[in-house]
DSSP file (Angstrom, degrees, kcal/mol; ACC not computed):
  #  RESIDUE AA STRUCTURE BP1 BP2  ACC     N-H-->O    O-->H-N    N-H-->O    O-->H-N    TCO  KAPPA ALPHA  PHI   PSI    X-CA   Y-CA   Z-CA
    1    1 A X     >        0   0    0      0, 0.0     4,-1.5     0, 0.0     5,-0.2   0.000 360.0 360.0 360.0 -46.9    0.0    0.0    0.0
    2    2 A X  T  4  +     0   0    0      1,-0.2     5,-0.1     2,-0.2   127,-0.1   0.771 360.0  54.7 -76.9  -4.1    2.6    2.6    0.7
    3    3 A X  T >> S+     0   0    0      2,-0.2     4,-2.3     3,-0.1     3,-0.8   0.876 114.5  50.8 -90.2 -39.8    4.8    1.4   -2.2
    4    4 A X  H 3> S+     0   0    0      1,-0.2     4,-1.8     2,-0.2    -2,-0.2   0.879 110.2  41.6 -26.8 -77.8    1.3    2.1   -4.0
    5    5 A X  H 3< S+     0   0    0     -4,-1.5    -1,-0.2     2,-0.2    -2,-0.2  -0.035 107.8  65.2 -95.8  30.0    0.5    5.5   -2.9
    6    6 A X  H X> S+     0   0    0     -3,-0.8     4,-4.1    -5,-0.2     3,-0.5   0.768 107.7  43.0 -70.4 -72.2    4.2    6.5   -3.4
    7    7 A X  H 3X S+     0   0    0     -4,-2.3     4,-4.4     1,-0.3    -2,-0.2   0.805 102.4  57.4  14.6-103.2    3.8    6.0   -6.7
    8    8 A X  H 3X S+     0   0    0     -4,-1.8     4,-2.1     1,-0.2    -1,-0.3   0.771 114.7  46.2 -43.5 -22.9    0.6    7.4   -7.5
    9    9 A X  H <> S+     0   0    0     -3,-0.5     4,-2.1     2,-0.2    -2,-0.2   0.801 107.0  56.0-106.6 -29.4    2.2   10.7   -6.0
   10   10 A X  H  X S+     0   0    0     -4,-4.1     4,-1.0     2,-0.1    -1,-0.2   0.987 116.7  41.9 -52.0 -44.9    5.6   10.1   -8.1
   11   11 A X  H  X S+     0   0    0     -4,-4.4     4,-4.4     1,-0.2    -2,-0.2   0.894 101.5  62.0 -64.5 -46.3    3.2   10.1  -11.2
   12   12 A X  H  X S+     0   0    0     -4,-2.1     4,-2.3     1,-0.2    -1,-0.2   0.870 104.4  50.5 -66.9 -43.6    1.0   12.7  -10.4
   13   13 A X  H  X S+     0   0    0     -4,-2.1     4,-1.6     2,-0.1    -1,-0.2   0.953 108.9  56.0 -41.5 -43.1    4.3   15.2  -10.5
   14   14 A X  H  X S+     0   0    0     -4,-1.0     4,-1.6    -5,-0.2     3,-0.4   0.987 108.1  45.4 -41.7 -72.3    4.9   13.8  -13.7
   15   15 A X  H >< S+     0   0    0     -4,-4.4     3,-1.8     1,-0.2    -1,-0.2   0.968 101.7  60.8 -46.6 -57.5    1.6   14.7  -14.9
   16   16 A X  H 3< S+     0   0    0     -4,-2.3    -1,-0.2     1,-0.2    -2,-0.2   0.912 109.9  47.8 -26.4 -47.7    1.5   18.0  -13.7
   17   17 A X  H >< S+     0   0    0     -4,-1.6     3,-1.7    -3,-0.4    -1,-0.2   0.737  83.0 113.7 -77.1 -13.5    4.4   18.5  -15.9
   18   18 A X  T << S+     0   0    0     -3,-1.8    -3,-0.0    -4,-1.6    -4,-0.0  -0.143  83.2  16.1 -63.9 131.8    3.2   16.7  -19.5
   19   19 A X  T 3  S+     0   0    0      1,-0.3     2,-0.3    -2,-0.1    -1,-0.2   0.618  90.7 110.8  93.2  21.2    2.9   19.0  -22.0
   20   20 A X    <   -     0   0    0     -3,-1.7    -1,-0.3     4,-0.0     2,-0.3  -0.770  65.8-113.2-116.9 167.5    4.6   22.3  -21.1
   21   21 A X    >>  -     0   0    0     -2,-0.3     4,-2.7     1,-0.1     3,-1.2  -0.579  35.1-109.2 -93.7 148.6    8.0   23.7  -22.8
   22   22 A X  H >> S+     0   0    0      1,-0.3     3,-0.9    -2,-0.3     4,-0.9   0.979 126.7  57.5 -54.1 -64.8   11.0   23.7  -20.5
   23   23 A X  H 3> S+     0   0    0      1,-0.3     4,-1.1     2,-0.2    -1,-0.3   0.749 110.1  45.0 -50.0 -32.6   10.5   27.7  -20.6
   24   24 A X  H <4 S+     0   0    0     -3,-1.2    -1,-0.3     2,-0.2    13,-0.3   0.874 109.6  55.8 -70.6 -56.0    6.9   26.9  -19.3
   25   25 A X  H << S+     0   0    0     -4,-2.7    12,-0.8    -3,-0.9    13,-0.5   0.976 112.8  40.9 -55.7 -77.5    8.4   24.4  -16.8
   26   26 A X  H  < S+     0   0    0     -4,-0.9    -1,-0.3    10,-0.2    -2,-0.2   0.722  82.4 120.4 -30.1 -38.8   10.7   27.1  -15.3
   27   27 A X     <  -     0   0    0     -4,-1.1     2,-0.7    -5,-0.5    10,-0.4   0.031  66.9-130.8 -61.3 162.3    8.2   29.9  -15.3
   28   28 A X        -     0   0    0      1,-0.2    -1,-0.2     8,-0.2     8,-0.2  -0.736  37.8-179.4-125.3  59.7    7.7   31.2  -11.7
   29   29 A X        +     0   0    0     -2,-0.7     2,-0.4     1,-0.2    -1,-0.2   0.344  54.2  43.4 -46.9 -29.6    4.1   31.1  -11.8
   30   30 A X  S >  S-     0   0    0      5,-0.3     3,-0.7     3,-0.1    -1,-0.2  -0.869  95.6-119.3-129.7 100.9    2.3   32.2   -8.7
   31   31 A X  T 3  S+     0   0    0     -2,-0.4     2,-1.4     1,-0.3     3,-0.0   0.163  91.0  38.1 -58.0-154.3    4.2   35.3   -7.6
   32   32 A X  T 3  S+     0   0    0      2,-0.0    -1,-0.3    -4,-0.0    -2,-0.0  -0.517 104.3  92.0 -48.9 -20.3    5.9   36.2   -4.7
   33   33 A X    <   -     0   0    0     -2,-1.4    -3,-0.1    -3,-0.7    -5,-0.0  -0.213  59.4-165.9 -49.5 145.3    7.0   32.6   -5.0
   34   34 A X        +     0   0    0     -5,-0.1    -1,-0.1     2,-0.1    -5,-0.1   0.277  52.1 121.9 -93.3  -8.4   10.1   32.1   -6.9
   35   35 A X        -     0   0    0     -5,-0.2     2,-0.3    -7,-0.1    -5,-0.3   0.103  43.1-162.0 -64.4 172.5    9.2   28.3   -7.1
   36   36 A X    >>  -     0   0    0     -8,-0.2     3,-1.1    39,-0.1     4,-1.1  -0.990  40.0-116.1-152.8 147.6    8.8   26.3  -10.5
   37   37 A X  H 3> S+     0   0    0    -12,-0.8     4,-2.8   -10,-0.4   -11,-0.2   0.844 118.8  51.4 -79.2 -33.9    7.2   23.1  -11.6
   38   38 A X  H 3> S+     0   0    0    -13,-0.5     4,-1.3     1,-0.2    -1,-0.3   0.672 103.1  53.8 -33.4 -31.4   11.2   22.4  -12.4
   39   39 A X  H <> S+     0   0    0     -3,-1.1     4,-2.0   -14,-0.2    -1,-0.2   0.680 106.4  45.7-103.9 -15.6   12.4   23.2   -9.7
   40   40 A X  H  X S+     0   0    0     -4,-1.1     4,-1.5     2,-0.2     5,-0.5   0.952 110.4  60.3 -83.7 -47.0   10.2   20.9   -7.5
   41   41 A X  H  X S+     0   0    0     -4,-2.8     4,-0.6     1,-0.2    -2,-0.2   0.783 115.3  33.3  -3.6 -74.2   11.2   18.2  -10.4
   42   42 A X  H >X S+     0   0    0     -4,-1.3     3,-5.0     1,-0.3     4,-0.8   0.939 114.2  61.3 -65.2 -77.5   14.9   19.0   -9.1
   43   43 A X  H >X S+     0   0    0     -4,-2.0     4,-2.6     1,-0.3     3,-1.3   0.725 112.4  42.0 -22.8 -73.8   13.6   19.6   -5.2
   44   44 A X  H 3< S+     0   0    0     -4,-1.5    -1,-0.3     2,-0.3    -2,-0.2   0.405 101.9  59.8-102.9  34.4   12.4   16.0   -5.4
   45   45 A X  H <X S+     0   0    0     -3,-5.0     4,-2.8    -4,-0.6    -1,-0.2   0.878 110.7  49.9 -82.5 -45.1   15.3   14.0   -7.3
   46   46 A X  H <X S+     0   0    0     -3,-1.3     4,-0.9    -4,-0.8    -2,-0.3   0.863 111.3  52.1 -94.8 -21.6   17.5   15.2   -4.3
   47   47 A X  H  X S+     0   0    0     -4,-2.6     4,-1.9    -5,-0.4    -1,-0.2   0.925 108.6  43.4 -31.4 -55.7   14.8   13.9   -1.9
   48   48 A X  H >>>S+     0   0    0      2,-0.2     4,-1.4     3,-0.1     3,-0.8   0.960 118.3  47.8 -65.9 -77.2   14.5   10.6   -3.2
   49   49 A X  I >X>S+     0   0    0     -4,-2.8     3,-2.6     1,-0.2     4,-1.2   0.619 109.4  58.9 -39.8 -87.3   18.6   10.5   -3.3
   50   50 A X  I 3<>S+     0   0    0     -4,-0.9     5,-2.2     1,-0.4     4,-0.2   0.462 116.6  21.0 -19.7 -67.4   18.5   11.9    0.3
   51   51 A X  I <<5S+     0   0    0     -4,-1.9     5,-0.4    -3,-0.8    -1,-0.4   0.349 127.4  39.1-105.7  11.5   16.3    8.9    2.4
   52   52 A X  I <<>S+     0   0    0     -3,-2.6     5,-1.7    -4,-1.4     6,-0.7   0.360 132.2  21.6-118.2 -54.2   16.6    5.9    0.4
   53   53 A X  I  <<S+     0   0    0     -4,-1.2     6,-1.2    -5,-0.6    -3,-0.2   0.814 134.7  29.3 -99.6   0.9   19.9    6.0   -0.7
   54   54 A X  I   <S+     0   0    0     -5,-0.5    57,-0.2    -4,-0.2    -3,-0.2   0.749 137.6  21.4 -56.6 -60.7   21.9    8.5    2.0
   55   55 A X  T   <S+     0   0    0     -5,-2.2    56,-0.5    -6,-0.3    -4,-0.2   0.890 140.3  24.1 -95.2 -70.2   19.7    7.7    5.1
   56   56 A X  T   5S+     0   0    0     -5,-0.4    -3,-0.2    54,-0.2    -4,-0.1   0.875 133.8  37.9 -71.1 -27.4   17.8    4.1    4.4
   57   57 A X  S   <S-     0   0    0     -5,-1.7    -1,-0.2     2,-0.1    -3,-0.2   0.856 101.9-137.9 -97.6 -45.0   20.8    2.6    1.6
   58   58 A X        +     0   0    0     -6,-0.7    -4,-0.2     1,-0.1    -3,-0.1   0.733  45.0 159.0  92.0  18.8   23.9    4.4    4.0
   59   59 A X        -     0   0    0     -6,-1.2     2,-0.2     1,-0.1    -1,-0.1  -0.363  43.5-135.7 -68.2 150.5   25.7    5.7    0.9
   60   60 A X        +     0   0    0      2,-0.0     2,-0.4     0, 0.0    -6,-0.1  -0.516  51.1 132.4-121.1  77.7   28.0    8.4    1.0
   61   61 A X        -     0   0    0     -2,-0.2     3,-0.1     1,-0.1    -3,-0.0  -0.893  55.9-112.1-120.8 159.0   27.2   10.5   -1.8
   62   62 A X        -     0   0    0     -2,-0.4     2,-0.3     1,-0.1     5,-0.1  -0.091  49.3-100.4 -79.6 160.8   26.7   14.3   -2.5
   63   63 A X  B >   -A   66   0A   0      3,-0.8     3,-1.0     4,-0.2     6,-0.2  -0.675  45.5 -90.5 -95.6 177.1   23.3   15.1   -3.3
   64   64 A X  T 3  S+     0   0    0     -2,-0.3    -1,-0.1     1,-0.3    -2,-0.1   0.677 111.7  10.4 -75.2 -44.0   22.7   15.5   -6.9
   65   65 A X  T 3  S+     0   0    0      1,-0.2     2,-0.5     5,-0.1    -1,-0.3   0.412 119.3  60.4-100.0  19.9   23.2   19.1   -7.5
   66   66 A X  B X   -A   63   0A   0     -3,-1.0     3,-1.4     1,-0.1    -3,-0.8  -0.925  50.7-169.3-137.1 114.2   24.7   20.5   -4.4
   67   67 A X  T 3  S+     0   0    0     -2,-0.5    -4,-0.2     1,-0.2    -1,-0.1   0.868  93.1  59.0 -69.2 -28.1   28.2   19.1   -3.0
   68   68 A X  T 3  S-     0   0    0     -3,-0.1    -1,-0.2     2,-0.1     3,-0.1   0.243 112.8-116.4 -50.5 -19.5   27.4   21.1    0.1
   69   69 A X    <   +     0   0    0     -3,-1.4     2,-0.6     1,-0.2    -2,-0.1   0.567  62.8 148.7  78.7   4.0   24.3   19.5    1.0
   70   70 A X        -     0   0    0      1,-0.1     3,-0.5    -7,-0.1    -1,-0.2  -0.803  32.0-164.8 -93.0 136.4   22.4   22.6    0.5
   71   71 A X  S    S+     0   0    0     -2,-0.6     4,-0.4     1,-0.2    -1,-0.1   0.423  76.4  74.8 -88.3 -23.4   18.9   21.5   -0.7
   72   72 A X  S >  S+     0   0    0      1,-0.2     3,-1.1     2,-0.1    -1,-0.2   0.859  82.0  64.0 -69.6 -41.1   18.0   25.0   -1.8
   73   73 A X  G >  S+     0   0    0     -3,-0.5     3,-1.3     1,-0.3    -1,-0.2   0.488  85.4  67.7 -57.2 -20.5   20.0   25.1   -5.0
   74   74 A X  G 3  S+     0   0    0     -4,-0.2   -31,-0.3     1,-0.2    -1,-0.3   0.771  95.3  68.0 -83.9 -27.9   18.3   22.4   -6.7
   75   75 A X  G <  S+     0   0    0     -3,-1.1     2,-0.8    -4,-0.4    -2,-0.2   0.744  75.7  77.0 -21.6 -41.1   15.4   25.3   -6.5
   76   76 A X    <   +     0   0    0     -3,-1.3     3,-0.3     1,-0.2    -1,-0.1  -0.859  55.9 159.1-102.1 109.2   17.1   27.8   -9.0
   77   77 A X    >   +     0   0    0     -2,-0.8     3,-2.0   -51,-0.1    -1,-0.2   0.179  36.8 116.9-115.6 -10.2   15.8   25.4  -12.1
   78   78 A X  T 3  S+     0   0    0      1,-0.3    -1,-0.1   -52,-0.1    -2,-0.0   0.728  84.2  35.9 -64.0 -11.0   16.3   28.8  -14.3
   79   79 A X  T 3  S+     0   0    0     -3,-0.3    -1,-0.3     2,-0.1     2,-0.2  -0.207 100.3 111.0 -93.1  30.3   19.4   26.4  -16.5
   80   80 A X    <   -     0   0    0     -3,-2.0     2,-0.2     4,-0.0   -54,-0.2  -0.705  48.5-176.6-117.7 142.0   17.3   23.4  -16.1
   81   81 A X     >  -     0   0    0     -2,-0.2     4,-1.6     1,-0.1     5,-0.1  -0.847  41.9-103.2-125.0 171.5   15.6   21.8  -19.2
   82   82 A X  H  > S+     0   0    0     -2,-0.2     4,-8.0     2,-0.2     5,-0.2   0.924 114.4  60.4 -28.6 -74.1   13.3   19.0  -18.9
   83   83 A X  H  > S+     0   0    0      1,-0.2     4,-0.6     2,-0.2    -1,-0.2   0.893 109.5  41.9 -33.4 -55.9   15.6   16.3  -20.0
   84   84 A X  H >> S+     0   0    0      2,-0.2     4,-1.2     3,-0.1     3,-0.6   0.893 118.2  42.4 -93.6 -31.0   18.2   17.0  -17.2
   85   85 A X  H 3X S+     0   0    0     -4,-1.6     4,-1.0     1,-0.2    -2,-0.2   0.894 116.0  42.6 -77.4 -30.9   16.2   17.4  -14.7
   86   86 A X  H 3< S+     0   0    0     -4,-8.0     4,-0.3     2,-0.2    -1,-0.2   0.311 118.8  54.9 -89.4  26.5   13.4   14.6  -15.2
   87   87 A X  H <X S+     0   0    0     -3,-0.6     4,-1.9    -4,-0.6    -2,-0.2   0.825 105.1  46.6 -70.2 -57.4   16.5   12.6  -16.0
   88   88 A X  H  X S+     0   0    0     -4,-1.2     4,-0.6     2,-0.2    -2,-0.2   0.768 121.1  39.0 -71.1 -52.0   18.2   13.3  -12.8
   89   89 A X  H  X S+     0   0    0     -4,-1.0     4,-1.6     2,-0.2     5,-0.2   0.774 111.1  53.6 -93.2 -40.2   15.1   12.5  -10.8
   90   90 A X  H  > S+     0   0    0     -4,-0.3     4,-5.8     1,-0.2    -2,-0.2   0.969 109.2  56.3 -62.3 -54.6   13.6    9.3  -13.0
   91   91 A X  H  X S+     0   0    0     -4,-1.9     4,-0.8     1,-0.2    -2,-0.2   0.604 110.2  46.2 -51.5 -29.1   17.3    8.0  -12.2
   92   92 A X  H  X S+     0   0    0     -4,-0.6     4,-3.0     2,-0.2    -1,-0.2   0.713 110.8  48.6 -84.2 -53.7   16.4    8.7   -8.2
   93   93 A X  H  X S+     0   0    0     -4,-1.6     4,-2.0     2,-0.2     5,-0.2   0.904 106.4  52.5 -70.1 -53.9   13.4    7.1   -8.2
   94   94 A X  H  X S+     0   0    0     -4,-5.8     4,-2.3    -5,-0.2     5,-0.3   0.999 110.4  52.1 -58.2 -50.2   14.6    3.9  -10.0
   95   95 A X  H  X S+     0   0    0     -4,-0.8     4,-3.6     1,-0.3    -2,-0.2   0.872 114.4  53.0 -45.4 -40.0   17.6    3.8   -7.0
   96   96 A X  H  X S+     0   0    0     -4,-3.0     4,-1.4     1,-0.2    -1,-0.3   0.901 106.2  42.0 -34.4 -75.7   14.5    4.1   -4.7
   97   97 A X  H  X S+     0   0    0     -4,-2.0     4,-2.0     1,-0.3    -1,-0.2   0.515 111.8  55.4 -77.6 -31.6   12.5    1.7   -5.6
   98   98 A X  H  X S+     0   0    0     -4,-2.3     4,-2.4    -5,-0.2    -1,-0.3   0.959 110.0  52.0 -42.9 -65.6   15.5   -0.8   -6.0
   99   99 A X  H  < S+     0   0    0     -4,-3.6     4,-0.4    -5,-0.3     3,-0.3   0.941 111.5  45.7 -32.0 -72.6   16.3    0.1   -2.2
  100  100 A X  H  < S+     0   0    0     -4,-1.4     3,-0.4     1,-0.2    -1,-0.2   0.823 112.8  45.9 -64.3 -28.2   12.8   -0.6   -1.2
  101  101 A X  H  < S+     0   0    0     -4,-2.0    -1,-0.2     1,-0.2    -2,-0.2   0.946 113.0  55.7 -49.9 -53.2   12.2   -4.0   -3.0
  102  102 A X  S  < S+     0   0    0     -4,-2.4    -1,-0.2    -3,-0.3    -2,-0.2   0.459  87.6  96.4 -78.6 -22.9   15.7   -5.1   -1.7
  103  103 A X  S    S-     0   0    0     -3,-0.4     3,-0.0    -4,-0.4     0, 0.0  -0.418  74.5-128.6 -79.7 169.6   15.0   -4.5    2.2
  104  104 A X  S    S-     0   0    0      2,-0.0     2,-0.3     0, 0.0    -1,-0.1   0.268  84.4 -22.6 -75.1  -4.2   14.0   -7.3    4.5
  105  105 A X        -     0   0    0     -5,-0.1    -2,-0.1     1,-0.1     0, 0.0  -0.803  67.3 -91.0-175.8-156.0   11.4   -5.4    5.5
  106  106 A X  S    S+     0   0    0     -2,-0.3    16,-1.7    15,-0.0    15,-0.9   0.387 118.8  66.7-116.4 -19.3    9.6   -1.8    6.1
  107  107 A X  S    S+     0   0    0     13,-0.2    13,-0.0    14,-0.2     2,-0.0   0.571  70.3 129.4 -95.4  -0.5   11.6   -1.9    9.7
  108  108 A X        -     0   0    0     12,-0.1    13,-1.5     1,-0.1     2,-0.5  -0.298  51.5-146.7 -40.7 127.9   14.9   -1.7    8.0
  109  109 A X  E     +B  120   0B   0     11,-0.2    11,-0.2    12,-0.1     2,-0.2  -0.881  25.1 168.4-110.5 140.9   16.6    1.0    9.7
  110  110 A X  E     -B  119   0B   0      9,-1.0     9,-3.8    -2,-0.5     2,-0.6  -0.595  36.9 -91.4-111.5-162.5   19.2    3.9    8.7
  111  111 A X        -     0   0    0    -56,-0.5     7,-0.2   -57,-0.2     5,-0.1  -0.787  18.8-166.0-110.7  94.8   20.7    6.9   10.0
  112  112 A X      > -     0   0    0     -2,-0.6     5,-1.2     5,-0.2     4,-0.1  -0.670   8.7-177.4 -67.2 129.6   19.3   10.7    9.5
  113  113 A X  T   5S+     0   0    0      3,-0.2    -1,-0.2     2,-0.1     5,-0.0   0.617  83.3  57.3 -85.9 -12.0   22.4   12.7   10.7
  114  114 A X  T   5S+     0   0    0      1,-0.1    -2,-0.1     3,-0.1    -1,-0.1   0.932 120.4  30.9 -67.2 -44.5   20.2   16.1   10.1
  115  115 A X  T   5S-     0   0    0      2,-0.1    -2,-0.1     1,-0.0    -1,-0.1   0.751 103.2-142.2 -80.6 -14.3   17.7   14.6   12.6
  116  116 A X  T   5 +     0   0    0      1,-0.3     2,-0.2    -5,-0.1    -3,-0.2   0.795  66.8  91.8  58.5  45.5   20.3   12.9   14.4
  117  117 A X  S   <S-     0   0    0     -5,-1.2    -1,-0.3    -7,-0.1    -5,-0.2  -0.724  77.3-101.3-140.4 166.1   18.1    9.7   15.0
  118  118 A X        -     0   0    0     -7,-0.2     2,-0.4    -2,-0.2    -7,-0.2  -0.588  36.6-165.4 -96.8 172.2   17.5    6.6   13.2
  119  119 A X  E     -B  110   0B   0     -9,-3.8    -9,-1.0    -2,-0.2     5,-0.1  -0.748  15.7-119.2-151.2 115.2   14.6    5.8   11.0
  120  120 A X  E  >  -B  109   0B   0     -2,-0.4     4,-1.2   -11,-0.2   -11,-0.2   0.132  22.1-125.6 -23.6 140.4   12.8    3.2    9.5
  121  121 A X  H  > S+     0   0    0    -13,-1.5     4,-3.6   -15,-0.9   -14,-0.2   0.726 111.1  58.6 -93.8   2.6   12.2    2.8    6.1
  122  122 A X  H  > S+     0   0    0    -16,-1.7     4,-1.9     2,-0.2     5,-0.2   0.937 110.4  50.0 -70.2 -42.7    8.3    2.5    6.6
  123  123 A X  H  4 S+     0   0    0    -17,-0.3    -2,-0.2     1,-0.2    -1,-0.2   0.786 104.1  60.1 -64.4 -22.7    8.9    6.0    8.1
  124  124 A X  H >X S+     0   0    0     -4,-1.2     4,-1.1   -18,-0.2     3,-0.5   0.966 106.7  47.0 -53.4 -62.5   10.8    6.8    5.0
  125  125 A X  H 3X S+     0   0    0     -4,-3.6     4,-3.5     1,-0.3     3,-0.4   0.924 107.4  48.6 -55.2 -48.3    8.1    6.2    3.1
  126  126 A X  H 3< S+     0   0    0     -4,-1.9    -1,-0.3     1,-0.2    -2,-0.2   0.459 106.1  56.8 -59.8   6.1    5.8    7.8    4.6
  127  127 A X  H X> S+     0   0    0     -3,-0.5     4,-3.5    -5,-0.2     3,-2.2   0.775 113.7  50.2-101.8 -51.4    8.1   11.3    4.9
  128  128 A X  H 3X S+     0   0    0     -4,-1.1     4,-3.4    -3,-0.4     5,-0.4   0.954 112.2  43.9 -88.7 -42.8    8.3   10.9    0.8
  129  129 A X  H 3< S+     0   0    0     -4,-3.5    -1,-0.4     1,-0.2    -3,-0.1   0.314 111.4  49.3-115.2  60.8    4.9   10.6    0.5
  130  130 A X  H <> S+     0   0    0     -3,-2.2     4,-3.7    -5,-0.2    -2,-0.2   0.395 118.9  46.7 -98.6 -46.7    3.9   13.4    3.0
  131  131 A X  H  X S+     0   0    0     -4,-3.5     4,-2.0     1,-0.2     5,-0.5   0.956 112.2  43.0 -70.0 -39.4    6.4   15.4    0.9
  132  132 A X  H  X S+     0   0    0     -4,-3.4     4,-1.9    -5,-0.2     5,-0.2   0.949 115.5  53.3 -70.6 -43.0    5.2   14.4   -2.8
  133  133 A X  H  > S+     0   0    0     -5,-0.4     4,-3.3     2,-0.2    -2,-0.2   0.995 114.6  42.0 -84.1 -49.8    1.4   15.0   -1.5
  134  134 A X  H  X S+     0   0    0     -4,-3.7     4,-7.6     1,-0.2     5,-0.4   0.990 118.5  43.0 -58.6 -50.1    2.5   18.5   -0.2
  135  135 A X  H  X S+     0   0    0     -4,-2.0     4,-2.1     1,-0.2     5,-0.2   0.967 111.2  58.4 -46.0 -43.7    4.8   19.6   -3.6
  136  136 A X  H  X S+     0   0    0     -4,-1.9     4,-1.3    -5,-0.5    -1,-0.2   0.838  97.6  52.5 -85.0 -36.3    2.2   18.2   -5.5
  137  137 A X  H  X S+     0   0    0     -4,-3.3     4,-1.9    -5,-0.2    -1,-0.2   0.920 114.9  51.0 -31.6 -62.4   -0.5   20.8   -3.9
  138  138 A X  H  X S+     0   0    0     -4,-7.6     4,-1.1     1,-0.2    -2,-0.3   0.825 105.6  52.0 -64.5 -11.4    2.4   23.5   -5.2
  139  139 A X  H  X S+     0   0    0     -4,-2.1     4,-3.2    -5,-0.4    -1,-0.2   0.895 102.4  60.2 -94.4 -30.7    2.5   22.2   -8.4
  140  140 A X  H  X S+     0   0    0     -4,-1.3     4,-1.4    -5,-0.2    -1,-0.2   0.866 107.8  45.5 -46.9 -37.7   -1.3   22.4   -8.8
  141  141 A X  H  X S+     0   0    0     -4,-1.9     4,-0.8     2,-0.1    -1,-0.2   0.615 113.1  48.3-100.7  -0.2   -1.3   25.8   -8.4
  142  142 A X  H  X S+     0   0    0     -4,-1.1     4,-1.7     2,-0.2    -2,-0.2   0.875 113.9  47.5 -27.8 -73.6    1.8   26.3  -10.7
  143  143 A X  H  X S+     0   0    0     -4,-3.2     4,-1.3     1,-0.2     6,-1.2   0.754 108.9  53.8 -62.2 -37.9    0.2   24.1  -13.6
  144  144 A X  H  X S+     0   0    0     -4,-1.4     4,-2.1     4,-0.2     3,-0.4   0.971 111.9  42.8 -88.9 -38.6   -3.0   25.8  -13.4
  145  145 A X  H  < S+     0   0    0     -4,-0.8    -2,-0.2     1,-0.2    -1,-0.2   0.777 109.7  57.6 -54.5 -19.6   -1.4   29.8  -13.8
  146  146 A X  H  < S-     0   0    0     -4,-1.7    -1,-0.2     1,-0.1    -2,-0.2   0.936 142.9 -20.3 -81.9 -38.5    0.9   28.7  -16.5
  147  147 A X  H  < S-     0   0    0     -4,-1.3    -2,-0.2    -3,-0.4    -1,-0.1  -0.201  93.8 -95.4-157.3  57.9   -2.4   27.2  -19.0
  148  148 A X     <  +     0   0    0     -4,-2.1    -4,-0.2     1,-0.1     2,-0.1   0.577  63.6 171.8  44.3  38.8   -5.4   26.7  -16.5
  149  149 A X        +     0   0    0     -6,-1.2     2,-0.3    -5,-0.1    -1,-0.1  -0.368   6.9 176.3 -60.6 154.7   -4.3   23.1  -16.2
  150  150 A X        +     0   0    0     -2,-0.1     2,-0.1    -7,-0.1    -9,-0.0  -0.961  32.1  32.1-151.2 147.6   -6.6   21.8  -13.2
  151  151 A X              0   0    0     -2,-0.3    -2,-0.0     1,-0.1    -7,-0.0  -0.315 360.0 360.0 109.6 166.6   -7.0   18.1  -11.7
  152  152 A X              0   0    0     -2,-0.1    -1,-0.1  -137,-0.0  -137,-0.1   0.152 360.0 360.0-103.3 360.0   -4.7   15.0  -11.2
């Protein structure tokens, strides 16, 4: 069930995004917000890298555009095309989903050092899709100012 309505909530970014031109995918649709349906693209490739294969997998790798660890720079999407960014993120997703098939269980645990506890990877899931169901709010109201897209 959670591997389910992970899923559904990976796709449903996805959708949000079919049919618009990278310049459309960048645009910074509901002002003050600087955010962009790209840029959550980007937001959640280094998510997905972050708890399955950082926290749950124990890898020691930078996340995908920031060596620094800062989480904000995968925001500024304004050199971002489609291609590299749902590349970068499809590429995430597969590692996930590898991760979660692969465990013994949902009670595998790793280590968040930003929360400076361990965590489960049923909790994992459920963090990604708390996080995809909230992004995926922002991206509704993104999709629909850029060509009065509306729905899932």
């Amino acid at each position: 069930m959670l591997r389910a309505f992970l899923d559904y909530h990976r796709s449903t970014l996805a959708l949000k995004c079919d049919g618009l031109s990278d310049d459309e995918l960048r645009r910074q649709s509901s002002p003050p917000s600087t955010l962009s349906l790209l840029a959550l693209v980007r937001h959640m490739a280094e998510v997905e890298r972050q708890w399955f294969r950082r926290v749950i997998d124990g890898q020691d790798l930078p996340l995908v555009w920031s060596a620094k660890g800062d989480f904000q720079e995968a925001y500024d999407a304004s050199a971002s095309t489609r291609a590299e960014a749902f590349a970068a993120w499809r590429r995430e997703v597969e590692h996930s989903r590898r991760i979660e098939r692969e465990a013994e269980s949902l009670d595998v645990v790793g280590h968040n050092a930003r929360w400076g506890t361990d965590v489960s990877l049923r909790l994992v899931m459920l963090h990604l899709i708390h996080e995809y169901a909230r992004h995926n709010g922002h991206a509704d109201f993104l999709r629909e100012a850029i060509d009065g897209t509306v729905g899932a």
